[in-house]
C-alpha positions in Angstrom: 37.6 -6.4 1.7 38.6 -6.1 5.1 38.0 -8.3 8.2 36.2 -5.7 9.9 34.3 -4.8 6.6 33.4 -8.2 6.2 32.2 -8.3 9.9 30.2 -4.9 9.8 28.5 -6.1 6.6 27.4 -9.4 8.3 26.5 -7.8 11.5 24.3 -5.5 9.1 23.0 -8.5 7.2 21.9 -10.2 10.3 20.2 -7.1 11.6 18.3 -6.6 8.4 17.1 -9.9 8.6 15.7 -9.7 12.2 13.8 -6.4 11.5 12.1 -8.1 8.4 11.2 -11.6 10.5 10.1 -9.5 12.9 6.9 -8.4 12.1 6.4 -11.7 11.1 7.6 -13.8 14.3 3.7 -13.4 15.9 2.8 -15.9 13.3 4.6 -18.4 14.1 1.8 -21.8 14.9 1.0 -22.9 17.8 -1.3 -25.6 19.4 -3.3 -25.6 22.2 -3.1 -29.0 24.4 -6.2 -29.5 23.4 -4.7 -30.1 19.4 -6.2 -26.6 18.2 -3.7 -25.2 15.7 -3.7 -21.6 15.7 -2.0 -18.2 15.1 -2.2 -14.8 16.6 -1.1 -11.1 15.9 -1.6 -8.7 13.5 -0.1 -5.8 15.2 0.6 -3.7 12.0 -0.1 -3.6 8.5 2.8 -5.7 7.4 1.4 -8.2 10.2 -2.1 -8.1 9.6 -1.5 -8.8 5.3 0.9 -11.4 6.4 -2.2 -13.2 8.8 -4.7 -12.3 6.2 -2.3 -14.7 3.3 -2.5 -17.5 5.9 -6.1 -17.3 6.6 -6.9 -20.2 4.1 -5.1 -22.6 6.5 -7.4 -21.9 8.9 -11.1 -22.8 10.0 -11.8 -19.5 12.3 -10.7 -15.8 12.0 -11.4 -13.5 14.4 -10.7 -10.0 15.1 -10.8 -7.8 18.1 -11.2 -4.0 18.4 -12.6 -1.0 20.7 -15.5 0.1 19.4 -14.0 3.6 17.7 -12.2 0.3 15.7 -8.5 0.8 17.2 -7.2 -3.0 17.4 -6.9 -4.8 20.8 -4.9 -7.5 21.5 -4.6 -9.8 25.2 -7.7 -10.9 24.5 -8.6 -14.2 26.7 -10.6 -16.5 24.5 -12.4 -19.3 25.5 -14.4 -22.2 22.8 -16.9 -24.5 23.6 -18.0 -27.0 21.2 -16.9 -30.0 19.3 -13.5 -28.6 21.1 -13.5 -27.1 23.9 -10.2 -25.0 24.4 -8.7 -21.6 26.1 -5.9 -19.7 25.0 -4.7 -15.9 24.6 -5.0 -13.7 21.4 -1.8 -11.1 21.9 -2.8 -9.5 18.9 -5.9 -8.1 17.3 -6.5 -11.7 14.8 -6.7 -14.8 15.8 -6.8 -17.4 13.7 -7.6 -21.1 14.8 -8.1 -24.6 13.0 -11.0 -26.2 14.2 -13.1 -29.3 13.3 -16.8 -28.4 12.0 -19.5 -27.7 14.3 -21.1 -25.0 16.4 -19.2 -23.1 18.9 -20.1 -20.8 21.8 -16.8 -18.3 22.0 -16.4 -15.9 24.9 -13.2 -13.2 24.2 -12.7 -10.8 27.4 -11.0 -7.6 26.8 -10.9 -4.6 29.0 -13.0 -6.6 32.2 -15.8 -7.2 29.9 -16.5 -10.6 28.5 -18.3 -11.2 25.1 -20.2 -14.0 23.8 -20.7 -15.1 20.3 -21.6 -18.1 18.6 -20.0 -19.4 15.1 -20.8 -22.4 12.9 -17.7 -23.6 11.3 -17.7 -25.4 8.4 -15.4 -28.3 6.5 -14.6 -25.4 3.8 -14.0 -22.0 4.0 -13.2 -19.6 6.8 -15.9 -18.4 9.3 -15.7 -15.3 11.2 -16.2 -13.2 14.1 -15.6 -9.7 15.0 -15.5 -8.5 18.6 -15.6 -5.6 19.5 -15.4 -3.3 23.0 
């Protein structure tokens, strides 16, 4: 094999492998400053499987959609509660790792703000579903 085979096939290798990890890069965790662990994404079918498999690690799924139920995402998302915390969903799930209690959870998508409430629990995954 040639030098410039061998670089072509590495080059192609490489390229592969970013176009798999890519639908998969909007899962990487990440913590708010107040210590909330949590992922966001879901663009995509490959996304949203890959979010749904990691939903055990987490306290709190939510999901955000227009009401004819296309997805949104850069949702601002606000807690209060036993944490109180305010981040960015980019894609249309968001899950977080929270410590039990009752929280108040305001997402604001397309100038309109929405308020639910959720009771999370030591086990299992609670969930809320906003939608516009």
């Amino acid at each position: 094999m040639s030098a410039k085979s061998v670089s072509f096939t590495l080059l192609f290798g490489l390229a592969a492998c970013l176009l798999v990890a890519g639908p998969l890069a909007a899962q990487t965790a990440r913590t708010t400053p107040q210590g909330v662990a949590y992922v966001t994404g879901g663009v995509g079918t490959d996304e949203r499987a890959a979010m749904e498999a990691m939903a055990g690690a987490y306290t709190l799924k939510m999901e955000f959609a227009r009401s004819d139920r296309a997805y949104l995402g850069d949702v601002a998302v606000s807690l209060r509660g036993p944490v109180a915390t305010q981040l960015t969903a980019e894609g249309p799930v968001l899950l977080l790792q929270l410590p039990p209690g009752r929280y108040a959870v305001t997402a604001t998508a397309l100038g309109t703000a929405r308020t639910q409430t959720v009771t999370v629990g030591k086990t299992g995954l609670a969930r809320l579903a906003f939608l516009w």
